[in-house]
C-alpha positions in Angstrom: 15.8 13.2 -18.9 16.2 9.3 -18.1 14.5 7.0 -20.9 14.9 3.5 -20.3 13.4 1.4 -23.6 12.4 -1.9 -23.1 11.3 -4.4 -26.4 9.2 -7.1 -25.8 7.1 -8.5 -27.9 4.9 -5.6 -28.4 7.8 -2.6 -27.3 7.3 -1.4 -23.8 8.2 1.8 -23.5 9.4 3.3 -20.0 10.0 7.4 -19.6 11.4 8.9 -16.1 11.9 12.3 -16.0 11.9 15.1 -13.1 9.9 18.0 -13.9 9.7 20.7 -11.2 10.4 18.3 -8.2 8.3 16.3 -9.6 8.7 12.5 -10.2 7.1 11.2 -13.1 6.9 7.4 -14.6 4.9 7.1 -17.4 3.6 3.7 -19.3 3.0 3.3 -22.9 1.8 0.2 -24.5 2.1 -0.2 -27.9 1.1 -3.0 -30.3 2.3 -3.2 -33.7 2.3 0.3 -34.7 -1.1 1.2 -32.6 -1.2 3.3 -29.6 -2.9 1.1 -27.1 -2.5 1.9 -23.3 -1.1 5.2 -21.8 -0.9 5.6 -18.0 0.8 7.8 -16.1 2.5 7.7 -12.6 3.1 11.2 -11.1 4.9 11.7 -7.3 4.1 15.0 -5.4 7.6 15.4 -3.5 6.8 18.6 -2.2 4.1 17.5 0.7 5.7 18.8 3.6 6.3 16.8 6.9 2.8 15.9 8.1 1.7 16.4 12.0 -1.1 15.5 13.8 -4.4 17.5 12.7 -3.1 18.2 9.4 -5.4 18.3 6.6 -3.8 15.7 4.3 -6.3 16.5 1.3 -5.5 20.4 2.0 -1.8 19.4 1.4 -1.9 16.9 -1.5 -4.2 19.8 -3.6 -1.6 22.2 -2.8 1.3 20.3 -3.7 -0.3 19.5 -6.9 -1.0 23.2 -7.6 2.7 24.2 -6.6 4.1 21.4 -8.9 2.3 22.0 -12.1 0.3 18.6 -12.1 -3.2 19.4 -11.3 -5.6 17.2 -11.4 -7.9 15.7 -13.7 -11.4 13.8 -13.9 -10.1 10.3 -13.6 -7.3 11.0 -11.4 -6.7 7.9 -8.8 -4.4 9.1 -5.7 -2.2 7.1 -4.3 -1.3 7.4 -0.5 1.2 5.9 1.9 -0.8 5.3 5.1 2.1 7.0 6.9 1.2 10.3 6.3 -2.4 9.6 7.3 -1.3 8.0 10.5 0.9 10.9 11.0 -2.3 13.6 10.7 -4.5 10.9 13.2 -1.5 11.5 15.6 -1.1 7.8 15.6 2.5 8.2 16.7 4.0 6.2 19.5 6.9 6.4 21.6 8.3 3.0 22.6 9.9 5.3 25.9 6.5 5.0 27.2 5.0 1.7 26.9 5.4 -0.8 29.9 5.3 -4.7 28.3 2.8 -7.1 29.6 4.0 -10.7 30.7 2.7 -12.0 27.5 4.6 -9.6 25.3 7.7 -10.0 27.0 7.3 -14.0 26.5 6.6 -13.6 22.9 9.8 -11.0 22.8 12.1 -14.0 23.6 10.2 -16.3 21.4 10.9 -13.7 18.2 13.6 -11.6 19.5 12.1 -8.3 19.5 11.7 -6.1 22.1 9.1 -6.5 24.7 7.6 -3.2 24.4 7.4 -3.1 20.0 5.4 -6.8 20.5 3.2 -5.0 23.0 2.3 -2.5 20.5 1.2 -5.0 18.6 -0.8 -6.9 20.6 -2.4 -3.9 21.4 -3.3 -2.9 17.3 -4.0 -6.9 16.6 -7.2 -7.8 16.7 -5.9 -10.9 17.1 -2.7 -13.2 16.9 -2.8 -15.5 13.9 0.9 -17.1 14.5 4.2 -16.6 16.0 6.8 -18.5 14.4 10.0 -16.7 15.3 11.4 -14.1 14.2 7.5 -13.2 12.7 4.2 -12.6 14.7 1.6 -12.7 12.0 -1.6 -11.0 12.8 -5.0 -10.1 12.0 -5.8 -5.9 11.8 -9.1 -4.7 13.3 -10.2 -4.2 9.9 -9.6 -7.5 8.5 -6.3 -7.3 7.0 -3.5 -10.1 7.6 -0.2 -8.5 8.3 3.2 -9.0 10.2 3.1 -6.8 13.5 -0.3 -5.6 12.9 1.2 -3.1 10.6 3.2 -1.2 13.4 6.5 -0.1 11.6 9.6 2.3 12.8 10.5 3.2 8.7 9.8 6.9 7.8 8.6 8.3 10.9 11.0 11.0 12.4 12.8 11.2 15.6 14.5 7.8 17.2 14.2 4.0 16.6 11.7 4.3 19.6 9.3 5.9 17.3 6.2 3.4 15.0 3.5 4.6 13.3 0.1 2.9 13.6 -1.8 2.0 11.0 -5.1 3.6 10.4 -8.0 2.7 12.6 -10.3 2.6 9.5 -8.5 3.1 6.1 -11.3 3.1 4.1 -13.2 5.7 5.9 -9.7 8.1 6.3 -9.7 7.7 2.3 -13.4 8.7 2.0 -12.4 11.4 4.0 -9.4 12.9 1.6 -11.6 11.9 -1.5 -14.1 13.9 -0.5 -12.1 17.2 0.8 -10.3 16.9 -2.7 -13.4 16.6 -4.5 -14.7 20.1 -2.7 -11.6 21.8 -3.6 -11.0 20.4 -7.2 -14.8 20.1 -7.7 -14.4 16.5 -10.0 -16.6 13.8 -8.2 -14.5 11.0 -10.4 -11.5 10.9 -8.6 -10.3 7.8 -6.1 -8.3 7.8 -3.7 -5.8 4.4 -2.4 -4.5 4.2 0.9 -1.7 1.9 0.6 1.0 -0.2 2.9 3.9 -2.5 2.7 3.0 -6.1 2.7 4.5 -9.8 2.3 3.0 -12.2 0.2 2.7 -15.8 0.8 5.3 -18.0 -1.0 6.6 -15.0 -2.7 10.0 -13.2 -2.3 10.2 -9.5 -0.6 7.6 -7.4 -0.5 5.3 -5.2 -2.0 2.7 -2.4 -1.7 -0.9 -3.4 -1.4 -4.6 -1.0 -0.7 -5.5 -0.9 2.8 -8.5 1.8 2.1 -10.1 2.9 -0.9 -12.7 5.5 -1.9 -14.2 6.3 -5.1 -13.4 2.6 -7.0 -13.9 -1.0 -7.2 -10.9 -2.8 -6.0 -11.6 -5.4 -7.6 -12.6 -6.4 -11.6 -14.8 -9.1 -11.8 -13.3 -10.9 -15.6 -16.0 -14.2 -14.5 -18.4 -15.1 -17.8 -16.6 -12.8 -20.3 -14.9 -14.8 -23.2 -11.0 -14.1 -23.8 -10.1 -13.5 -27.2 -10.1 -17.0 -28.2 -13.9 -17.3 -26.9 -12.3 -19.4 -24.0 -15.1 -18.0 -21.0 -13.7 -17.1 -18.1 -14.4 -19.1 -14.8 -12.1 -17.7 -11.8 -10.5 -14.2 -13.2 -10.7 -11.5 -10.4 -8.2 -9.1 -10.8 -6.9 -6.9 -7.8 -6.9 -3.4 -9.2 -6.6 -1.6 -6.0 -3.5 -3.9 -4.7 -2.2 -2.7 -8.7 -2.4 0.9 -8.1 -0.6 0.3 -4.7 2.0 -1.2 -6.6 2.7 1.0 -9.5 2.4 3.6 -7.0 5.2 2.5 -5.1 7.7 2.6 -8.2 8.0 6.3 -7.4 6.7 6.2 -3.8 9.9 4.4 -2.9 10.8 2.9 0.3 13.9 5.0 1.6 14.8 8.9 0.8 12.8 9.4 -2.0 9.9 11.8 -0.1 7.1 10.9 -2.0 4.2 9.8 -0.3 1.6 10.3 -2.9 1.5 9.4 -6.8 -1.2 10.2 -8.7 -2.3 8.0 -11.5 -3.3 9.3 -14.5 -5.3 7.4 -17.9 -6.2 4.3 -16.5 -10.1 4.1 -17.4 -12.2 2.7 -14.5 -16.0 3.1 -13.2 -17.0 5.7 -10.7 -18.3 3.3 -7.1 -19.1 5.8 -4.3 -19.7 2.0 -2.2 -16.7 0.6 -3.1 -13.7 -0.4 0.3 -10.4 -2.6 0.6 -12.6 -4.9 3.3 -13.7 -6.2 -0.6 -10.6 -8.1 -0.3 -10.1 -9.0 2.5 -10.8 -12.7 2.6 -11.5 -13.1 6.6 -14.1 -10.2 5.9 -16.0 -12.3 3.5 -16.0 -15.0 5.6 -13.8 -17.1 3.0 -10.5 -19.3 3.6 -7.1 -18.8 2.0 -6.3 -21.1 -0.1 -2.8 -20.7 1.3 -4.5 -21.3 4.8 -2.5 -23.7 6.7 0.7 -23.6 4.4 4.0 -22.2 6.1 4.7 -19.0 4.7 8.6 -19.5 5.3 10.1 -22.3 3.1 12.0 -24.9 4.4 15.4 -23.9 3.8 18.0 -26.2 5.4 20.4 -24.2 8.1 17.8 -21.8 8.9 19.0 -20.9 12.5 19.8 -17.2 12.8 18.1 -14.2 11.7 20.8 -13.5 9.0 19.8 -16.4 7.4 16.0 -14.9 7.7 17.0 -11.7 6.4 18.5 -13.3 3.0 14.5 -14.1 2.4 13.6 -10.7 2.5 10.7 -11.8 5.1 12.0 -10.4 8.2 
């Protein structure tokens, strides 16, 4: 057992342990000598490689029956889109895509290769910017993304190889809610379909909800009084990009084999309505407030992509 204690202010405690294969983080909040918050973060690393037509909901129950987790009324499950791309058989082999004039222009423009940038152009719904060495797009569900989400990490066989994203994340996570929810036979449970995204005028990157089933993925804090009576005017947090975050503590980003966490004792409100398009902002018909503001600071000397890279935008 790893413990890692952290005091601040009120003691934050941190606990990673393994427990048969099993990858556990677990959260406890404590102020002054009271119990407050307990919330646990729980990888399955025995889901096996996923191929096309598997049953991804088959596979996560069985992985947490084989590794002694379970799960509970409450339980929100966390996946990386990967594996659901994977099961869709959206797989592609760079090998056999021919590149259209336009791809093979915006190739030279950005310095990647003709046929990736026609993959893209292909999944886009549509081009939002090109400013080299980034093509920033818009997803056919109404996310905003670099490459329209087409990535070569954790897929197996050559650098020729990118998964797709989804067609429609928050259906494929109504689908896996609901085949868990007939083999477990809990109706609360949600389920998070997550991916890798960068923020604007933020460092590196982070994990965010691309499809959601079972919650509200956002909490609406507008009216309510803090505890100083102050009432709220703008508070909206983003519980679903939250989950996606936490999540990716043990998901990881490299070897670690864990595509999906479960997340255990955070209290939240059964919505059987409730989908990422929520917050997406192009959905709703709303502007950015970041809309027309370079997402890459000026940073004098900015001329290769090593320079880029030091960014951690590329």
């Amino acid at each position: 057992m790893v413990m890692v204690c952290l005091s601040i202010f009120n003691r934050l405690h941190y606990e990673v342990f393994r427990f048969r294969n099993c990858f556990k983080l677990v959260l406890v909040v404590f102020c002054g000598d009271y119990l407050t918050v307990k919330i646990e973060l729980i990888g399955l690393s025995s889901i096996p490689e996923v191929r096309a037509g598997d049953d991804v909901g088959r596979l996560i129950y069985e992985a947490l029956q084989r590794e002694g987790v379970g799960i509970r009324d409450g339980d929100i499950i966390v996946i990386t889109h990967k594996i659901v791309s994977k099961a869709n058989g959206l797989i592609i082999d760079l090998s056999s895509v021919t590149p259209s004039e336009r791809a093979v222009e915006i190739g030279k423009m950005t310095g990647k290769d003709p046929r990736f940038v026609e993959v893209i152009l292909r999944e886009a719904k549509r081009i939002l910017y090109v400013r080299p060495p980034f093509i920033i797009t818009e997803t056919h569900f109404g996310h905003v993304c670099l490459n329209a989400g087409v990535d070569r990490s954790n897929v197996a066989g050559s650098e020729e190889i990118c998964a797709l994203l989804p067609r429609d994340p928050d259906e494929e996570a109504k689908k896996i809610r609901n085949r868990l929810i007939e083999l477990c036979g809990f109706r609360k449970i949600a389920v998070v379909i997550s991916d890798t995204y960068s923020r604007p005028h933020r460092y590196a990157q982070i994990d965010m909800a691309i499809g959601i089933s079972g919650l509200n993925p956002v909490v609406n804090y507008r009216g309510r009084t803090d505890a100083y009576g102050y009432r709220l005017r703008f508070k909206m947090q983003a519980v679903g990009d939250e989950f996606a975050a936490a999540a990716e503590l043990v998901i990881g980003q490299t070897i670690e084999r864990t595509p999906v966490v479960i997340i255990r004792g955070y209290n939240w409100e059964l919505d059987e309505g409730s989908s990422a398009k929520q917050m997406s902002l192009i959905k709703l018909g709303y502007k950015c407030i970041f809309e027309g503001v370079s997402i890459v600071p000026e940073k004098p000397g900015i001329s290769k992509r090593s320079d880029l890279d030091d960014w951690g935008i590329t």
